[in-house]
N, C-alpha and C positions, 0 to 999 in steps of 0.2 A: 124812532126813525126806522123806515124798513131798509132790507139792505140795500147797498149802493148798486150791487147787481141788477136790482127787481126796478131802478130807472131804466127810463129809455138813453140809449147814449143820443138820441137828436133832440133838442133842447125847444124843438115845436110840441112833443108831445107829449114834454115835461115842465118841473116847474119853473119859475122864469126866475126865481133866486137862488143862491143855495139854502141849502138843506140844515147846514153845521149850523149848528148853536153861536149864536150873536152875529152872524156874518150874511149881510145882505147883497152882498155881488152878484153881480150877476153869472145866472149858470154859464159853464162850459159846454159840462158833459157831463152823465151819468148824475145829475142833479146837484152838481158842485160848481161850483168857479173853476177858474185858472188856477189858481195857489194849489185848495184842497185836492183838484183830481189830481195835480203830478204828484202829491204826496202820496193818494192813495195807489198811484200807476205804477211807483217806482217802490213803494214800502207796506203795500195790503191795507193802509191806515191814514185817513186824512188827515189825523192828529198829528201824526211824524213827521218831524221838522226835514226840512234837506239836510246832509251830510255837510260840516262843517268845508269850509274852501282850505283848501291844504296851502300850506306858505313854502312849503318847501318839497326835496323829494325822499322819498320813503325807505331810500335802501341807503342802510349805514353804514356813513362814515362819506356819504357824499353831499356836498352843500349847496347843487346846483336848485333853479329855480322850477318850483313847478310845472308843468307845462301840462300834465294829463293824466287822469288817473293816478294820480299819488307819485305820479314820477316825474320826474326832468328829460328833457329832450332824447339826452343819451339814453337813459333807462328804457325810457317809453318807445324808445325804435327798437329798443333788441327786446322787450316784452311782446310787442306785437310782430314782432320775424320771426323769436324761437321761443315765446312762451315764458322768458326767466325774463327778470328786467339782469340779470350779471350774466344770463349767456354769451355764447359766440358762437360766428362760423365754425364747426366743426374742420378743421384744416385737412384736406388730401394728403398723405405722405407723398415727396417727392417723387418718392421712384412708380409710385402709383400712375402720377400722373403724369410721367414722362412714356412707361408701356403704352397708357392708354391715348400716344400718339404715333404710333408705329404703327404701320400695316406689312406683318409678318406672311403675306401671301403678295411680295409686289414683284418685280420683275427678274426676269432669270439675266444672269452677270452675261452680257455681250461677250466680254471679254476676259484675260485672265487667267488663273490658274486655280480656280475655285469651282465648289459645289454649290447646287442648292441655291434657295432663292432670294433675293436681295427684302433686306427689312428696312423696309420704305420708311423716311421719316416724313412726314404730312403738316406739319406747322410750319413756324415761319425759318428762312433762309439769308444766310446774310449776301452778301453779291458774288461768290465765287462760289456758289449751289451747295454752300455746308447749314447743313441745320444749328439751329442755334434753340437753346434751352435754357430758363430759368429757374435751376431749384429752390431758390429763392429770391425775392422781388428786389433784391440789390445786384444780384448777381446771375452774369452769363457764358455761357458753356459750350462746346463746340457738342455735339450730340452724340457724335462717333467716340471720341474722348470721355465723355459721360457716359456712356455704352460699354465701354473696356472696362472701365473703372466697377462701374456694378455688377459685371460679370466675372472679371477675372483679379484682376490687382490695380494698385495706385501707379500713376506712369511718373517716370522719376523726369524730370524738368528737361535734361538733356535731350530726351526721346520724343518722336514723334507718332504720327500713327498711319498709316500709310494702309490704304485702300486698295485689296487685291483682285477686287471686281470691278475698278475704275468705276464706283459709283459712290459718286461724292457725299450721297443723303442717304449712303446704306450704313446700318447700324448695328448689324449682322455680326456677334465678334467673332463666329467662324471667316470671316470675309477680311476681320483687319490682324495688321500684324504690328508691333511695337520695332519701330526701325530709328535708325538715324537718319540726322537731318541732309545728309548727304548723301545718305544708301536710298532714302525716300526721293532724292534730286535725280538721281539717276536711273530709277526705274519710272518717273514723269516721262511726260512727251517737252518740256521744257528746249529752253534755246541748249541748255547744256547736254541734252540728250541727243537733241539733231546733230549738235558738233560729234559728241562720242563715237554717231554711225557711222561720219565720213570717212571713206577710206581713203582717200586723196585731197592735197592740198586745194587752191582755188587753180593753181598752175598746173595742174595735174599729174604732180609729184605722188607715189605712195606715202602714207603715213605706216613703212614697215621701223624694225628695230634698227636698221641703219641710219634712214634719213630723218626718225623725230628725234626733237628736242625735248624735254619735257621742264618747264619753267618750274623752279620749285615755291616761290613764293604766291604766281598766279595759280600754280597746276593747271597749267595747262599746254598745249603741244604748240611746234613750231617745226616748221620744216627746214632742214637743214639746205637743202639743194637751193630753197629762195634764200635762203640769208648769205651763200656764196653768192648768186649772182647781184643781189643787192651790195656786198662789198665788193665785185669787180667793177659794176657801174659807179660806186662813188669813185671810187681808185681812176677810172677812167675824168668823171669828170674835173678830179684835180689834176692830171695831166695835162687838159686840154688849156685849162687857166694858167699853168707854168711857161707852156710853150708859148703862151699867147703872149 
């Protein structure tokens, strides 16, 4: 037989059986049938049989079901993403991929007592404008918090972190400072910071060293000159009920 080459592969201008010894089908292609050419397509030889059907998957010590190329479902998706059927996602380091959402040229502090430019955090924010970070897929982080911690020390439970450019998604740890939760309350624009500025009561008392009170269990101020006139008007109106 000449070689399977020197056929035409159009089966008008070849023989109308095949070629191979005992086997009358009809040709395909290249002067074979169906069977013979994918032997010869896939193995240089129309002799060679197909590759046996695999029952299982190839990589040991796993029992899963065939599904392709020697492999099982799982196998067969991570051979065909990275090339190994036991590879994986190569993983980012955290702190990698927390840089690589900063933008370290973002806006200059409005306000403040700081230098230099704020390091924008650009992902997502939870509802009061703090970035929020995941180093890992179970757990989340406030950004600025994650930001001290990488650059400088662990923040001990009691402490806060308190923002000296009044910019909430800056991540800048020249910008933050490790405060209490009270020294951080008071340098806020909060209800307890407007009361601090008042110089005078709602009566228009001063709040000097004479006339406050300072409550020690609320901490907070009371004017003495109203709590006199509040005890002459009760005083008054039980007067007026004895006489009566």
């Amino acid at each position: 037989m000449d070689s399977i080459e020197s056929y035409p592969l159009h089966t008008k201008r070849g023989p109308k059986a095949c070629t191979m010894p005992d086997c009358g089908a009809k040709v395909s292609a290249r002067g074979l049938c169906n069977k013979h050419y994918k032997r010869w397509k896939a193995h240089g030889d129309p002799n060679t049989f197909l590759p046996i059907r695999h029952t299982g998957c190839a990589v040991d010590g796993c029992g899963g079901e065939h599904k392709n190329s020697g492999y099982c479902a799982k196998h067969y998706k991570r051979w065909r993403r990275w090339g190994d059927p036991n590879g994986s996602r190569q993983l980012i380091p955290a702190d990698v991929r927390f840089w690589a959402k900063v933008n370290k040229s973002g806006p200059m502090p409005a306000q403040g007592r700081v230098t230099g430019a704020c390091w924008q955090w650009t992902a997502g924010q939870n509802g009061r404008g703090y970035g929020v970070f995941h180093p890992v897929k179970s757990q989340s982080v406030l950004v600025h918090r994650y930001s001290w911690e990488l650059a400088r020390s662990p923040i001990p439970e009691e402490l806060v972190i308190d923002h000296l450019c009044r910019n909430r998604a800056c991540v800048n740890p020249a910008h933050l400072e490790v405060v209490t939760l009270a020294e951080n309350t008071r340098r806020g624009f909060g209800i307890s910071t407007w009361n601090r500025l008042k110089t005078h009561c709602p009566a228009g008392h001063p709040y000097d060293a004479e006339n406050t009170y300072l409550q020690p269990r609320k901490n907070s101020r009371r004017c003495r000159a109203c709590a006199r006139d509040r005890d002459k008007a009760s005083h008054r109106r039980n007067r007026r009920k004895k006489t009566a």
